[in-house]
C-alpha positions in Angstrom: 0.0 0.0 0.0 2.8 2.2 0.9 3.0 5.8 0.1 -1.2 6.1 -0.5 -2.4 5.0 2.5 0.6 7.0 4.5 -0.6 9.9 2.6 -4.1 8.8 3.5 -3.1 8.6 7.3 -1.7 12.1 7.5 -4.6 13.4 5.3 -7.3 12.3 7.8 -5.5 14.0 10.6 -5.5 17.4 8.8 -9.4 16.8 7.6 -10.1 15.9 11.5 -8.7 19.3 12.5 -10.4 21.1 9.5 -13.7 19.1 10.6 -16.9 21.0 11.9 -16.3 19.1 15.6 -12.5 21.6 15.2 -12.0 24.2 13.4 -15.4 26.5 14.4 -14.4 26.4 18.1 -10.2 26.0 17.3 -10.5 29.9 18.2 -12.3 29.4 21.5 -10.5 26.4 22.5 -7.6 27.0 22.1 -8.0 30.2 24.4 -9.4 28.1 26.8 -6.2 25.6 27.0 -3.7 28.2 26.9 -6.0 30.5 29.1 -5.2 33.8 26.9 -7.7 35.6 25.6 -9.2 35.2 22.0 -7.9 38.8 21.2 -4.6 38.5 22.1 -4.1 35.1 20.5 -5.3 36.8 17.1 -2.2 39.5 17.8 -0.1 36.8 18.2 0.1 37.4 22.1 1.2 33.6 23.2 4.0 33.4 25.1 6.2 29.9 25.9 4.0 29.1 28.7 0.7 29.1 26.4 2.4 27.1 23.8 3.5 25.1 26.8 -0.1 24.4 27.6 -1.2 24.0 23.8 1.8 20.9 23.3 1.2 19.4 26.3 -2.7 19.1 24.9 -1.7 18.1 21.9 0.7 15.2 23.5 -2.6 13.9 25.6 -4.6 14.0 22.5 -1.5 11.3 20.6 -1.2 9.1 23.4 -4.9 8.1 22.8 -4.4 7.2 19.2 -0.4 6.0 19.2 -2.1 3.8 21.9 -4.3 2.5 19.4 -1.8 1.7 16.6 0.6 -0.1 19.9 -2.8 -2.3 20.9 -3.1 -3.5 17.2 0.6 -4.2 16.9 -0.1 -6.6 20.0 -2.3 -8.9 18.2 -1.1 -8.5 14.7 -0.5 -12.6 14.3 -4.1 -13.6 15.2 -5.6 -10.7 12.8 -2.7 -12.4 10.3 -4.8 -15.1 10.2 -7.6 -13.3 8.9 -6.2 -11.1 6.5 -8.4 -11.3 3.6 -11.8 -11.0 5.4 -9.9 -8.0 7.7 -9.5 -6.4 4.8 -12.3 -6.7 2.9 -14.4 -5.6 6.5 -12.2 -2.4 6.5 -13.1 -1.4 3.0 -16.6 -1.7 3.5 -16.0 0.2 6.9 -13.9 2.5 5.2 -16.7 3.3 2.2 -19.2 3.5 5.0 -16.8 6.3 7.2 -16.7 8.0 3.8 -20.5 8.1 3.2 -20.8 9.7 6.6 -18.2 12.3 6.4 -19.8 13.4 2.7 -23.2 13.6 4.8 -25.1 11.2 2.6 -25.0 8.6 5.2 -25.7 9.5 9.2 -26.3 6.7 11.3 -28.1 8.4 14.5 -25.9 5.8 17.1 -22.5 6.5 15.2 -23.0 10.0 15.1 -24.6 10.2 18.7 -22.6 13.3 20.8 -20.0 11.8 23.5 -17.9 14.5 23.9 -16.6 15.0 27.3 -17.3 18.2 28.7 -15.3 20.3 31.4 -16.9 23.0 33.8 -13.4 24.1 34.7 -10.2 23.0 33.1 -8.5 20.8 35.4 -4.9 23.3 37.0 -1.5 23.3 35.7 0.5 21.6 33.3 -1.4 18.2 34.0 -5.0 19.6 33.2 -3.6 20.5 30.0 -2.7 16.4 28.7 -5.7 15.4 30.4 -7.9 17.9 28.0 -5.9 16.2 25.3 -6.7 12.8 26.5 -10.1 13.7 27.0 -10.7 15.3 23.9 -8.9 12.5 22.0 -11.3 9.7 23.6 -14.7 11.3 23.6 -14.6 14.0 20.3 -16.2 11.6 18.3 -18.9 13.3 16.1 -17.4 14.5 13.1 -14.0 12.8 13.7 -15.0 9.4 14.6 -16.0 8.2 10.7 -12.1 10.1 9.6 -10.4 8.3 13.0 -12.6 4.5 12.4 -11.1 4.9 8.7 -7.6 4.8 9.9 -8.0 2.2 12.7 -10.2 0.4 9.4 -6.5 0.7 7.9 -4.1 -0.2 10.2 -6.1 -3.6 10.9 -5.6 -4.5 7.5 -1.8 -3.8 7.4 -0.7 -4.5 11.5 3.0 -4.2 10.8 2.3 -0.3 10.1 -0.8 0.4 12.7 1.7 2.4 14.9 2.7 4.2 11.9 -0.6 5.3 10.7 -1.5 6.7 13.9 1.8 8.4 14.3 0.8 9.8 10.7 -2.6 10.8 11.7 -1.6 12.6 14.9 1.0 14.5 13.0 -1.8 15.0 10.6 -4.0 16.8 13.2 -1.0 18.1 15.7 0.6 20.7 13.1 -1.6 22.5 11.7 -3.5 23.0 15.2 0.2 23.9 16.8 1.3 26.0 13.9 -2.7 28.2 13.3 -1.4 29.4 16.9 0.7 31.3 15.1 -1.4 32.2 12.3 -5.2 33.1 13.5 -5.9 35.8 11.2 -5.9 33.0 8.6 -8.7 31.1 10.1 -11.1 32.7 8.1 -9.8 31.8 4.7 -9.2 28.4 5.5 -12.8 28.1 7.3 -14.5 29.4 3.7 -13.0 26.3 2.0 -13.3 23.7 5.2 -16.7 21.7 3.7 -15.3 21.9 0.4 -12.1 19.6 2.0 -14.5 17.6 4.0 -16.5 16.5 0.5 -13.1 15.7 -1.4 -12.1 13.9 1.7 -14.9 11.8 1.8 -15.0 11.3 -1.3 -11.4 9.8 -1.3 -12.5 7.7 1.7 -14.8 6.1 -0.6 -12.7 5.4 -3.5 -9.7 3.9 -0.9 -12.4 2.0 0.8 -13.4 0.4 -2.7 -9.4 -0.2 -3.4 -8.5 -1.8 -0.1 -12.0 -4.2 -0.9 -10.7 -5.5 -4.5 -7.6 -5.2 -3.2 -6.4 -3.3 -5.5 -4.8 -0.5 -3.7 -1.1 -3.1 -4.2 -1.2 -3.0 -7.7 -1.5 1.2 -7.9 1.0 0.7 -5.5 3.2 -1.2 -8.0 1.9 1.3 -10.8 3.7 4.2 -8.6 7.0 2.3 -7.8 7.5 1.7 -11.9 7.0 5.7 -12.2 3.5 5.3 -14.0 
């Protein structure tokens, strides 16, 4: 599969940060994790403590997935066993993720709300990783259909499941570490944010067809003879 689905990986992190569950309240949350205030964030007020804060979220959030990627590593020779049907059941997963990012398909249980809400942000350094964990586990919405297609993917390739998540996480980590920076931005790349959200789902579905016929080894081969 090789340089696609790696491409894939990281892609899903940046259409997970660009997704409606993100990049509306990026502004807001962001202000509430580094606890300056919206204004002085868009002046490009954050100081080393703040980006502190905003790494140290960031951190909590990869744990949750890089844990992911370790737990399929640990059972990659009884999922070896089942390769074929693995794969076929994370194309058809994959296809369905896609369907639900493009909004044509919206299961009411998948796309329930379980995100975990805080009153207070928990003190200190600490709170900071935990809103990352917590954020990570429960944000499921809009990111769940990107995050279940690269879980979909690493079960059907276990040698690599670490480094898909390692991938995603990057994915999702630098544009959110690096818009701190840039805020008066946001607005230009929040005009085109659903027209990324449709492409993306639309490659979801066409990679979930690929990994299904198995196909996505011979474009794979196609690429490596410079076609």
């Amino acid at each position: 599969m090789g340089d696609v689905t790696m491409a894939l990986a990281f892609g899903a992190g940046i259409l997970s940060f660009i997704s409606p569950c993100v990049l509306p309240i990026y502004p807001a949350f962001l202000s509430y994790i580094t606890g300056i205030s919206f204004d002085d964030l868009k002046e490009g007020q954050i100081n080393k403590k703040a980006l502190l804060h905003t790494v140290l979220f960031l951190i909590g959030f990869s744990l949750v997935y890089i844990s992911f990627g370790i737990g399929i590593g640990f059972v990659s020779d009884f999922l070896n066993q089942y390769d074929d049907t693995i794969r076929m059941i994370g194309g058809l997963l994959m296809m369905i993720f896609g369907l639900m990012t493009l909004g044509i398909f919206t299961p009411k249980f998948l796309m329930a709300d379980r995100k975990l809400n805080f009153k207070h942000k928990p003190g200190g350094y600490l709170g900071s990783l935990i809103i990352g964990v917590a954020f990570a586990a429960g944000w499921t919405p809009c990111m769940g259909p990107i995050i279940g297609t690269i879980i979909s993917l690493a079960l059907t390739n276990q040698s690599l499941a670490l480094f898909y998540m390692v991938l995603y996480v990057l994915g999702f980590c630098i544009p959110f570490l690096l818009l701190t920076f840039f805020l008066t931005k946001l607005k230009f790349i929040r005009k085109y944010s659903q027209l990324l959200m449709k492409a993306g789902g639309i490659i979801m579905v066409i990679m979930g067809i690929l990994l299904f016929f198995d196909l996505l080894t011979e474009i794979t081969r196609l690429f490596s003879w410079g076609i």
